[in-house]
C-alpha positions as CSV (number, residue, x, y, z in Angstrom):
1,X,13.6,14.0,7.0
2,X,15.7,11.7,7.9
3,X,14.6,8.5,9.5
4,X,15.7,4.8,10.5
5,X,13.7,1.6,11.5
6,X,13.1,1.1,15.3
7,X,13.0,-2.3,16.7
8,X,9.7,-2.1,18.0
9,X,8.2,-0.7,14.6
10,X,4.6,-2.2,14.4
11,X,4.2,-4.3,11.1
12,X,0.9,-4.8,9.5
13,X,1.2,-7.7,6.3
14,X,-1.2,-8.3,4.5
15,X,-1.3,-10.1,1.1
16,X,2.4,-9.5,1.2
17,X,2.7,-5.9,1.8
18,X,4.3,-4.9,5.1
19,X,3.2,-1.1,6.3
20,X,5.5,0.4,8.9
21,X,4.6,2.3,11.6
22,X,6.6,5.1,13.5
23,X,5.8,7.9,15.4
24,X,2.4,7.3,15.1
25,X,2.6,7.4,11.0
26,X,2.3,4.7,8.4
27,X,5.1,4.0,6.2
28,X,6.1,1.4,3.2
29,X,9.8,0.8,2.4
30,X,11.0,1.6,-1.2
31,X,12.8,-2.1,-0.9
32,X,8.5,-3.0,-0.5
33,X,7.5,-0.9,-3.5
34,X,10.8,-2.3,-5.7
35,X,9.7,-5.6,-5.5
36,X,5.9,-5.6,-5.4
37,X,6.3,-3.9,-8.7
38,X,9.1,-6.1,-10.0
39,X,12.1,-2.9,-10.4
40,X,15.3,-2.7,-9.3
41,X,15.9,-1.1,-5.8
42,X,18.1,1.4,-8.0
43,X,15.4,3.1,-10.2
44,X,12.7,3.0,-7.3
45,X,15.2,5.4,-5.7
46,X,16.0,7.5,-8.9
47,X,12.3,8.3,-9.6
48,X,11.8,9.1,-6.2
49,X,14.9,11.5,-6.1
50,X,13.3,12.7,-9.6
51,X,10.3,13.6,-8.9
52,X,9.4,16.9,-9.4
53,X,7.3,17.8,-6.5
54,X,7.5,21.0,-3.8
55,X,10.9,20.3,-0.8
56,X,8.2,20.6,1.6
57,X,6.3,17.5,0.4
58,X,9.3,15.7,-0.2
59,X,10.5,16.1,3.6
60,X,7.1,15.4,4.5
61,X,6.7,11.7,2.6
62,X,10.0,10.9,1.5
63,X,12.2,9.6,4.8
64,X,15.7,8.9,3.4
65,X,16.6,5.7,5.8
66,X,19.3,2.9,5.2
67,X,19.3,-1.6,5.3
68,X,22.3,-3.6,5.2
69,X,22.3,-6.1,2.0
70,X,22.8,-9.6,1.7
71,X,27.1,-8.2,1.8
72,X,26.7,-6.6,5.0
73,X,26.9,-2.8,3.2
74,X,25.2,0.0,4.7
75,X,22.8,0.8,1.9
76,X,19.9,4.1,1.2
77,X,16.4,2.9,0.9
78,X,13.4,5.5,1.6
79,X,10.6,5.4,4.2
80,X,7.4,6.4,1.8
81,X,3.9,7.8,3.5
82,X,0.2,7.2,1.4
83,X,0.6,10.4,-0.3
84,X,4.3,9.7,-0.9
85,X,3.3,6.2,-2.6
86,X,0.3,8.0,-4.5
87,X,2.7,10.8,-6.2
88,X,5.3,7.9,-6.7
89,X,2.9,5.4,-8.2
90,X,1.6,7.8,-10.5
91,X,4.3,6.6,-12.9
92,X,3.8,3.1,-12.7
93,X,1.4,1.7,-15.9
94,X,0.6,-1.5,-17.2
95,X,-2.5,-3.8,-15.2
96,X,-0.4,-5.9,-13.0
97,X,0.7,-2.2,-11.1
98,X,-3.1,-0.9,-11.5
99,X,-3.6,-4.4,-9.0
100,X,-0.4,-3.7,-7.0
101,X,-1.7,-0.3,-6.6
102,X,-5.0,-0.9,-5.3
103,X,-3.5,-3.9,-2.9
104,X,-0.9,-1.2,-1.3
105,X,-4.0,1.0,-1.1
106,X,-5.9,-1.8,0.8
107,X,-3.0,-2.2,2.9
108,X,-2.6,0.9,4.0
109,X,-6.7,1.4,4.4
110,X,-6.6,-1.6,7.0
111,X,-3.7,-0.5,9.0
112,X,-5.4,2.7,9.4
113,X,-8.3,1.5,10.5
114,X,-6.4,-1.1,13.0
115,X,-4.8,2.2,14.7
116,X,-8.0,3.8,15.2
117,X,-9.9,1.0,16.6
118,X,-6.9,1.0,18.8
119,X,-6.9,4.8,19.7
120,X,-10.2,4.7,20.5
121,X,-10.1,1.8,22.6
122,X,-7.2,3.3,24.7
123,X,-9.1,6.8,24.7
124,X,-11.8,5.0,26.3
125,X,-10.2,3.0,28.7
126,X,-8.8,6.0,29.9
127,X,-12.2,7.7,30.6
128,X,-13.5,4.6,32.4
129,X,-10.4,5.3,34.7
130,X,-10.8,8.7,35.0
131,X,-14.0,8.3,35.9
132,X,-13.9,5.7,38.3
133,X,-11.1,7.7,40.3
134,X,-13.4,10.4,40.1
135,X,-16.2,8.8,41.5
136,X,-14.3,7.3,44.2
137,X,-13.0,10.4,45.3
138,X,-16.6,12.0,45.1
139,X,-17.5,9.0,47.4
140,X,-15.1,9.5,50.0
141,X,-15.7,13.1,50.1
142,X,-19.2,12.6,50.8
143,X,-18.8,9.7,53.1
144,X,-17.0,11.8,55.3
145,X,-18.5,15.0,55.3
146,X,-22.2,14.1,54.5
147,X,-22.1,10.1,56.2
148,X,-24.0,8.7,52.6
149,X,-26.0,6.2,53.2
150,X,-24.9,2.7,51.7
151,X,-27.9,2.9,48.9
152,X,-27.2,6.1,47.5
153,X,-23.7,4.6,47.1
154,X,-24.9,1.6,45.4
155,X,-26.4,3.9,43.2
156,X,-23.2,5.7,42.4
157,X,-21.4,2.3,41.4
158,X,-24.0,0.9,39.0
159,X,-24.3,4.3,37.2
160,X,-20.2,4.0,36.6
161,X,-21.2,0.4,35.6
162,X,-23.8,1.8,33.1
163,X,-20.8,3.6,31.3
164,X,-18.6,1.5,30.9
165,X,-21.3,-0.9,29.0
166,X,-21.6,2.3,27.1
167,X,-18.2,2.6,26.4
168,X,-18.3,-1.1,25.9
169,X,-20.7,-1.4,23.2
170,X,-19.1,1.1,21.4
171,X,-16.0,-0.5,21.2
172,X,-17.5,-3.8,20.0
173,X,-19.5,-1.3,17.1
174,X,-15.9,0.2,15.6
175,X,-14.8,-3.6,15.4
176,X,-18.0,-4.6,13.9
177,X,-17.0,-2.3,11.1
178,X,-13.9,-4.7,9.8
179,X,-14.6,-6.2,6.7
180,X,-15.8,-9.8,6.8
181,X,-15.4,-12.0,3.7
182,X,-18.2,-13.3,1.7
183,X,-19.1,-17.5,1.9
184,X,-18.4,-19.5,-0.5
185,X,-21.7,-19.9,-1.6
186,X,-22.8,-16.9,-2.3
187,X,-19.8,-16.4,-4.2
188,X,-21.1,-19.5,-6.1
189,X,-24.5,-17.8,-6.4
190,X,-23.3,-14.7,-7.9
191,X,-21.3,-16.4,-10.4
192,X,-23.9,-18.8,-11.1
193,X,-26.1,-15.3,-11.4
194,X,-23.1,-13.2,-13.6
195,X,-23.0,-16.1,-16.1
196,X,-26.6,-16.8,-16.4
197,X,-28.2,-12.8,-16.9
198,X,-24.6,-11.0,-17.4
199,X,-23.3,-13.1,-20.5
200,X,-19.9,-12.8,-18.0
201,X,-20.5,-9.2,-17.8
202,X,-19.6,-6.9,-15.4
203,X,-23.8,-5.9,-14.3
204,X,-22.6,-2.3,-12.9
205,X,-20.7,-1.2,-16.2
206,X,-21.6,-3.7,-18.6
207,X,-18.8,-3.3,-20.5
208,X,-15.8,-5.2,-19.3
209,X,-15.4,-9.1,-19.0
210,X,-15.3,-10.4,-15.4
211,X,-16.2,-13.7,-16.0
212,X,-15.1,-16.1,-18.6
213,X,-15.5,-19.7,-18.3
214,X,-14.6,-20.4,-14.4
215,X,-11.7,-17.5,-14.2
216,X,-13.5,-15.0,-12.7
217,X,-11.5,-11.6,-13.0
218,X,-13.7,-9.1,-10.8
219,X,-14.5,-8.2,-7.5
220,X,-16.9,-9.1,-4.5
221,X,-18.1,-5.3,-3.4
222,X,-19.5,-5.0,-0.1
223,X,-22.2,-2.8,-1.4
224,X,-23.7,-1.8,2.7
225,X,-20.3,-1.9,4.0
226,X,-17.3,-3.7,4.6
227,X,-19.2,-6.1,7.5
228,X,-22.8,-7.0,5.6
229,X,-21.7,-9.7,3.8
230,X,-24.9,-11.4,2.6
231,X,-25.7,-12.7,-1.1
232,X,-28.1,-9.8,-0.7
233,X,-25.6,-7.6,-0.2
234,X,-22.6,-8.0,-2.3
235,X,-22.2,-8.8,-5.9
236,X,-19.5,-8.7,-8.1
237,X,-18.0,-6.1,-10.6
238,X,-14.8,-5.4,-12.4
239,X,-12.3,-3.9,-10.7
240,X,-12.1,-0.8,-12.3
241,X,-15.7,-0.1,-11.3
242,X,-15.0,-1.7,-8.2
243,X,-12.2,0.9,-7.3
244,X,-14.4,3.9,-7.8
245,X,-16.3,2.7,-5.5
246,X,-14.0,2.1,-2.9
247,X,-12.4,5.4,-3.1
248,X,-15.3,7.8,-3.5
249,X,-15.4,8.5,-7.3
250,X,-18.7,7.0,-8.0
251,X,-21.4,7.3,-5.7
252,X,-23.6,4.5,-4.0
253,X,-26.5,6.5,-4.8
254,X,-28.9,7.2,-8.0
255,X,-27.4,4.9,-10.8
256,X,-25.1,2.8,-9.4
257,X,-28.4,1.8,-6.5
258,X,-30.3,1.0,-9.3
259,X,-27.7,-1.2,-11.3
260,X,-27.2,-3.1,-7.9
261,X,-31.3,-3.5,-7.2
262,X,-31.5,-4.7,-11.0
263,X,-28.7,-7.1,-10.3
264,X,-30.5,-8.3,-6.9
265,X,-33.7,-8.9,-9.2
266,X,-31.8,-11.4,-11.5
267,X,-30.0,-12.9,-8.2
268,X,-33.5,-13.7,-6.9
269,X,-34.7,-14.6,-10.2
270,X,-31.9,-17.7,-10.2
271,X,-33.4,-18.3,-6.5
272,X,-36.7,-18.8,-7.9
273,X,-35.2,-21.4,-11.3
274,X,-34.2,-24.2,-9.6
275,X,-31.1,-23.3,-7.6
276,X,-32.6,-23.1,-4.1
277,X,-29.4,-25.1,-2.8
278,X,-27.0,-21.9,-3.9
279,X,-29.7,-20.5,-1.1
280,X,-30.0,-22.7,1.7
281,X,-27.0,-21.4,3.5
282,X,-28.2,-18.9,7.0
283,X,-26.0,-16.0,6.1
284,X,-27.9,-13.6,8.6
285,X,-25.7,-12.9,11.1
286,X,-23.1,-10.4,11.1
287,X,-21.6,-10.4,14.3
């Protein structure tokens, strides 16, 4: 396919990865993926040319596109989709791409999730026109031909007005959804907790090093979802763990539940030793 950058392309950046979208799909540039990953624009466009996938997926997630350079020239750069990043990243080792892997995978996870809070917001607007064209059509219809009182019409209006809170409330529910980071003391806490019980041990695995001295190397999961953010409802693993999680290869249930209530025992445990000030803080609220 071949494809070039509109002006009004919507740009999503976040920890300094821009996803593009066009025609209603999400797309990185291989000039993105060259430097992220520290190669030359060159041999990003080599291994994607060399990649020995089906024509049909190439057409599909490879859009060949073009930039001018710093010299003005006209050069070939491609427009890459999720899968087309996945396939291409396959080939990329070492621990600082594992990390640059997961960020474009967070990147493209929140722009996603941007465009359907959106859709839905536009689907519902829509309805609340729709049905308040409907309903005034219904009322003139009747007014005319059936002389409705003004009650019953009163009545009309606040059950349109009892929708639209509907639609309202779900609105503000998808948004709820977004993932909220967690204070700074719980962070604290949770250190306080991995270095006290954990040796500095990852408590989900208990095999790799996440904390050592005051680098701290893992991750804060949202264990209840990305917007319960509560020191009772977090704590923090190793990436690689971490990852699983995020992506569906380890489940939330059986083992890993019980790792995380074992984990919440110690946390209370410290709670209960003299570090009631890591505590103190009214973390209850989500909204």
């Amino acid at each position: 396919m071949g494809l070039s950058i509109m002006k009004d392309v919507a740009v999503y950046s976040e920890k300094e990865i821009e996803i593009l979208k066009q025609d209603g799909q999400l797309y990185v540039t291989s000039l993105e993926v060259a430097e992220c990953f520290e190669k030359e624009h060159g041999k990003v466009i080599r291994s994607i040319e060399n990649l020995e996938c089906s024509q049909m997926f190439r057409q599909a997630n490879f859009g060949l596109s073009s930039y001018v350079n710093k010299q003005g020239r006209k050069m070939p750069m491609y427009l890459i989709t999720r899968d087309g990043f996945t396939m291409l990243a396959m080939g990329f080792t070492g621990k600082k791409a594992v990390a640059w892997k997961e960020r474009f995978i967070e990147a493209f996870n929140a722009m996603e999730h941007q465009l359907s809070v959106s859709k839905q917001f536009d689907f519902d607007a829509q309805a609340i026109l729709q049905n308040l064209d409907n309903c005034m059509k219904m009322l003139s219809q009747h007014s005319v031909e059936h002389s409705v009182s003004l009650n019953e019409t009163k009545e009309k209006v606040n059950s349109l007005d009892d929708r639209v809170g509907r639609i309202e409330t779900n609105i503000v529910s998808i948004t709820s959804r977004q993932r909220r980071n967690i204070t700074k003391k719980s962070k604290t806490a949770h250190l306080k907790a991995i270095e006290k019980y954990f040796h500095g041990q990852c408590p989900l695995c208990c095999d790799r090093k996440i904390l050592e001295g005051a680098r701290f190397s893992g991750e804060f999961d949202h264990f209840n979802g990305p917007s319960w953010r509560n020191l009772t409802e977090t704590w923090p693993i190793c990436k690689d763990c971490h990852c699983q999680l995020t992506h569906g290869h380890l489940s939330r249930a059986g083992h890993v539940l019980v790792m995380f209530q074992a984990y919440q025992a110690r946390v209370k445990q410290l709670d209960s030793s003299g570090q009631k000030d890591l505590f103190s803080e009214k973390e209850g609220a989500r909204s």
